[in-house]
Backbone as numpy.savetxt, mean C-alpha at the origin, in Angstrom:
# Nx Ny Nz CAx CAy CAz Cx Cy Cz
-5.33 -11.32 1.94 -5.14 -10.49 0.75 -5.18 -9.03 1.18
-4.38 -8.16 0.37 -3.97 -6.81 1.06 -4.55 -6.24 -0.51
-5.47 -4.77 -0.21 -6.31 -4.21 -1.14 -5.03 -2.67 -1.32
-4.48 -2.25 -2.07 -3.74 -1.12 -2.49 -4.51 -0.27 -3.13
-4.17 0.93 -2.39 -4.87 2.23 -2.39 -3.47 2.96 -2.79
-3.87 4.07 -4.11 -2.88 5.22 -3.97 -2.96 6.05 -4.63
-2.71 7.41 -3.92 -2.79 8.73 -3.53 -3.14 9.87 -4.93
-3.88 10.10 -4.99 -4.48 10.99 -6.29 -3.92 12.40 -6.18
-3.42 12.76 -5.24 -2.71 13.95 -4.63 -0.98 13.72 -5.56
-0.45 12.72 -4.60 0.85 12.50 -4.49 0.95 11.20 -4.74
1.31 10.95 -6.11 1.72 9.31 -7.11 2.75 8.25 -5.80
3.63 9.02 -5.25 4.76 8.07 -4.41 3.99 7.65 -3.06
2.59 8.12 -2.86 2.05 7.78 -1.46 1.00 6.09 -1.71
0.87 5.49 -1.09 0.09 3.96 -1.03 -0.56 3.65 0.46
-1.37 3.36 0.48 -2.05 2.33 1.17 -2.56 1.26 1.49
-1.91 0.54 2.76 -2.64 -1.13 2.27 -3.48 -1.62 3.27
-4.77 -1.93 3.16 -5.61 -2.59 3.93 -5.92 -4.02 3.02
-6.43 -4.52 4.76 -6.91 -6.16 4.60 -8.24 -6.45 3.67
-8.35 -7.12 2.93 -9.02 -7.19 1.80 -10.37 -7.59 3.06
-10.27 -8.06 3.80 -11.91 -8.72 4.50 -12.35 -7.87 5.87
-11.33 -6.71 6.03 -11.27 -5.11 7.33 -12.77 -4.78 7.12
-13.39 -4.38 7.70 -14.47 -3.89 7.87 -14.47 -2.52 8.62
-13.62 -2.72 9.50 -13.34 -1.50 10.80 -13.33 -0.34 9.67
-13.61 1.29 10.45 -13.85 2.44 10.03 -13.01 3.22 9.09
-11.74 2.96 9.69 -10.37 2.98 8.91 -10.25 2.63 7.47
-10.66 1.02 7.29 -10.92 0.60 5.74 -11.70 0.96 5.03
-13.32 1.54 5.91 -13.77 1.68 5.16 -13.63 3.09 4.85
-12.86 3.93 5.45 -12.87 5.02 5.09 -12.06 5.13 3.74
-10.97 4.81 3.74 -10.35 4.43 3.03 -10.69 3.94 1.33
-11.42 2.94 1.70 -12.16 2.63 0.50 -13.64 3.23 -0.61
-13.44 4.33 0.75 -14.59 5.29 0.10 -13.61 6.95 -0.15
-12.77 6.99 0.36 -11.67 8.46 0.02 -12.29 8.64 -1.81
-12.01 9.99 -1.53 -12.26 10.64 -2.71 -10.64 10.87 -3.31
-9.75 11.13 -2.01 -8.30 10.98 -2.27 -7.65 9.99 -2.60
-7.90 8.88 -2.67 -7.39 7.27 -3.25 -7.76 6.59 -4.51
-7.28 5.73 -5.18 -8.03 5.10 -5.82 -7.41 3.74 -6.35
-8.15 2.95 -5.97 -7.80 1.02 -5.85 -6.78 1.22 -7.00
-5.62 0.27 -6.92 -4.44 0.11 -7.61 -4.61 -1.37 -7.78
-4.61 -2.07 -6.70 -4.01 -3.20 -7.17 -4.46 -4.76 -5.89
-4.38 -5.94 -6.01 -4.81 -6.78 -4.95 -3.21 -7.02 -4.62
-2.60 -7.59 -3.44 -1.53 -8.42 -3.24 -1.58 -8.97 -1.84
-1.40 -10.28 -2.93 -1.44 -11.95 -1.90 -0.48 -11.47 -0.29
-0.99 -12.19 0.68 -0.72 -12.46 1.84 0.01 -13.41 2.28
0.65 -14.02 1.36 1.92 -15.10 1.46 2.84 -14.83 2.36
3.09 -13.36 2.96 4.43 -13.44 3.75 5.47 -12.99 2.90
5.77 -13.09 1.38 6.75 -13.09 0.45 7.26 -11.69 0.17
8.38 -11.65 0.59 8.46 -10.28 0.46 8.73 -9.12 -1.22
8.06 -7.95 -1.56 8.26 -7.56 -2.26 9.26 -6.05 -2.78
9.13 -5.76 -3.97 9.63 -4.45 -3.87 8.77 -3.84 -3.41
9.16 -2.61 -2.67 8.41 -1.68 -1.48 7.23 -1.90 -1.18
7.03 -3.49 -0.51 6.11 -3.08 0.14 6.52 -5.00 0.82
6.28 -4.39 2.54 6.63 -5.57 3.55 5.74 -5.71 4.12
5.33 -7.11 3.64 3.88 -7.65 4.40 3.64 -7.95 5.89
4.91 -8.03 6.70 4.95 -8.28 7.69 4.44 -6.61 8.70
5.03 -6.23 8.18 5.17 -4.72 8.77 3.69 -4.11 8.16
2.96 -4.53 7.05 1.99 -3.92 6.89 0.96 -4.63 7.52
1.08 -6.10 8.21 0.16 -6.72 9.09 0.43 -6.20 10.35
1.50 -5.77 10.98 1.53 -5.22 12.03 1.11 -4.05 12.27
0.80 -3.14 10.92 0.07 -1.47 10.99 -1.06 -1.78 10.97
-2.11 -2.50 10.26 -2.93 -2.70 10.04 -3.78 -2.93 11.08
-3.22 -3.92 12.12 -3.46 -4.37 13.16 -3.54 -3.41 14.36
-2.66 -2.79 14.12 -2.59 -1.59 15.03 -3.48 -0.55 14.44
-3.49 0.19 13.49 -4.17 1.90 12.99 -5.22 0.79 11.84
-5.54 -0.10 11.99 -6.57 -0.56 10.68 -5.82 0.13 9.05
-5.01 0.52 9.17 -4.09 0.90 7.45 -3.02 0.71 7.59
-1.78 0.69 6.32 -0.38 0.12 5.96 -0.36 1.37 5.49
0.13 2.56 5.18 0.73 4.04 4.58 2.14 4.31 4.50
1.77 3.82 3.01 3.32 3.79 2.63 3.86 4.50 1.51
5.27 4.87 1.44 5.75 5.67 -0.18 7.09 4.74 -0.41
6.36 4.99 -2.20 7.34 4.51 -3.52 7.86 5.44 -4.35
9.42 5.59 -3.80 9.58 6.38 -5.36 11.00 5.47 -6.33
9.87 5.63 -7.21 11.32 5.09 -8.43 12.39 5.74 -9.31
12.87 5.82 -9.15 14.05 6.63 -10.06 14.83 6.00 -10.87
14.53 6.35 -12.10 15.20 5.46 -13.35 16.80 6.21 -13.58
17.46 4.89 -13.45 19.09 4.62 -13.59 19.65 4.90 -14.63
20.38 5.62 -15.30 20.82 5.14 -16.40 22.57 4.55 -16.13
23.09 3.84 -17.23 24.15 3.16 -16.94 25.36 3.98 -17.61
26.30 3.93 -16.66 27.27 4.98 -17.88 28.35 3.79 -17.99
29.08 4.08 -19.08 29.84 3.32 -19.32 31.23 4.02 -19.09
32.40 3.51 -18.49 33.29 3.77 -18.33 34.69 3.68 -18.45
């Protein structure tokens, strides 16, 4: 399970650590005055909108964090 962190500064910034990390990284993380818990998401492998579990097990693994940005931009449809 991956714990989502994001950015009290800047809305499009995220973070994802391993829900059971202990290392310094997470916990820093989980104590930032700059973050604040968003959301849990499952470890299935399944991929989502912006955000790739594979690639965030491979950061994680490496720097103990996943640091990532979302931005959404709403579409409108024109008709033609």
């Amino acid at each position: 399970m991956f714990e989502i962190y994001r950015s009290k500064q800047n809305l499009h910034h995220y973070v994802a650590i391993r829900q059971d990390d202990d290392r310094e990284n997470p916990k820093g993380i989980r104590e930032s005055q700059n973050l604040a818990f968003l959301t849990h998401v499952a470890d299935d492998g399944a991929p989502r909108i912006a955000f790739d579990p594979e690639e965030a097990k491979s950061r994680i693994e490496r720097d103990g964090f996943y640091a990532f940005a979302v931005t959404i931009e709403i579409r409108e449809h024109a008709e033609g």
